[in-house]
N, C-alpha and C positions, 0 to 999 in steps of 0.2 A: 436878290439884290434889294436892300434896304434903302428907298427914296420918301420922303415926303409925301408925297402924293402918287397915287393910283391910277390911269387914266385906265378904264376896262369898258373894251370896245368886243359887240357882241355881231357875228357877220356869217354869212350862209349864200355862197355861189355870188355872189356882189363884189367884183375886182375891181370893175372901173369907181366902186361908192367905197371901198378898201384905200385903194391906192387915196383919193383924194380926204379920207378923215384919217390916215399914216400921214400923211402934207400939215396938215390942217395940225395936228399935234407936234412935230417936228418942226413945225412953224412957229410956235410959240420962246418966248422968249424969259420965261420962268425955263428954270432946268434941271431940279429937283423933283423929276416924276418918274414912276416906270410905269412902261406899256404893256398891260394882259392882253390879248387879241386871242376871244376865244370863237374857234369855228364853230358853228352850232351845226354839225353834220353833212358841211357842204365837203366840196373838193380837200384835200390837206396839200395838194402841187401848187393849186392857186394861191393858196393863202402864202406858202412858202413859197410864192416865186413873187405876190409884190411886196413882200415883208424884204428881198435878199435883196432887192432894187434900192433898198433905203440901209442897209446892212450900216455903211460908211458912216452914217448921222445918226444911228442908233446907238452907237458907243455902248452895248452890251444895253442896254435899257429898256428889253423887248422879252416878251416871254409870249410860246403861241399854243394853245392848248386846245386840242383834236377830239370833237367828241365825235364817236362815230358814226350816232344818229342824234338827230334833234332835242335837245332836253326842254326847249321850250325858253322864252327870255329872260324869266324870273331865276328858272334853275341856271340859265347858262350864266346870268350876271352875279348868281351865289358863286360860281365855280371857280369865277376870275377874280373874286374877291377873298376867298378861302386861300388863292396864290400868293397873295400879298399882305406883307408885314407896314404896310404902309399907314401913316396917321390919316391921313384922308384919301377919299374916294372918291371918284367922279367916274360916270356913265358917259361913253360918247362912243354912240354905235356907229355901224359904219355909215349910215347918211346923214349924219351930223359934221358940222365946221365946223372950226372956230377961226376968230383973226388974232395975230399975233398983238 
């Protein structure tokens, strides 16, 4: 899916710091973005069970990409960017906020 902006969030066994930077993007009030959410070799149930809790507000504007071991931040934040056709990028790992 072809958005504006990028938002690519890099995350490893961290649910409860997941669920609240998926809040924290879904919060915002810009909505011309899609969401990369790349596991950098944690669980793949976890990431896909609080990415399905937000399924409803997602409107297809999520993509979750499973490495199955650790690539490290730099390679994982290249991988979630290589996904995306989007004019801009932005970084916002999973213990990061934002306010709407």
């Amino acid at each position: 899916m072809h958005k504006k902006v990028a938002v690519i969030t890099r995350t490893k066994n961290r649910p409860l710091l997941l669920q609240r930077c998926v809040q924290s993007v879904l919060n915002q009030t810009y909505y011309d973005w899609f969401h990369v959410i790349v596991n950098d070799g944690g669980d793949p149930a976890t990431v896909e069970g609080v990415v399905a809790r937000f399924a409803n507000r997602y409107h297809g504007r999520v993509k979750i990409i499973h490495n199955e071991t650790s690539l490290g931040m730099q390679n994982a934040s290249n991988l979630g960017i290589r996904a995306t056709e989007s004019e801009y990028i932005t970084i916002h790992d999973d213990d990061d906020s934002w306010h709407g």
